[in-house]
Phi, psi and omega in degrees: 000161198238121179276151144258007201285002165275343186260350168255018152282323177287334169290347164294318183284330191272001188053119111243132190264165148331276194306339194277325177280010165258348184273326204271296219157351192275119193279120167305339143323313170275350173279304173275356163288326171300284161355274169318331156133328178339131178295158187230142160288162173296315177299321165281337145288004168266305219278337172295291210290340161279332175275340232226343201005079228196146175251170190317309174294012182268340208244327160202157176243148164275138170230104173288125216284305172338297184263357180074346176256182174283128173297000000 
């Protein structure tokens, strides 16, 4: 399973708020799909990691659901 839970840690670090990535360009549809758990295209994750100035794994991790950890 694809955690996002990396990507509001980077925005915690980067002080960026929600509003503040809908504001830069980031469409809130995508944003709460991530929220939800939702598959996202490559193309909103490239869209992340260019607003964000970040690599993918700043944005998300696999977690094999079997063994309970991170890849």
């Amino acid at each position: 399973m694809i955690s996002y839970e990396p990507l509001f840690q980077t925005m915690k670090e980067k002080g960026i708020t929600s509003y503040r990535l809908f504001k830069m360009g980031f469409p809130q549809s995508n944003y709460y799909a991530i929220k939800r758990g939702e598959n996202i295209s490559t193309h909103t994750v490239n869209e992340l990691c260019k607003i964000l100035d970040c690599n993918v794994s700043d944005i998300m991790t696999y977690i094999d659901e079997k063994q309970g950890g991170s890849r």
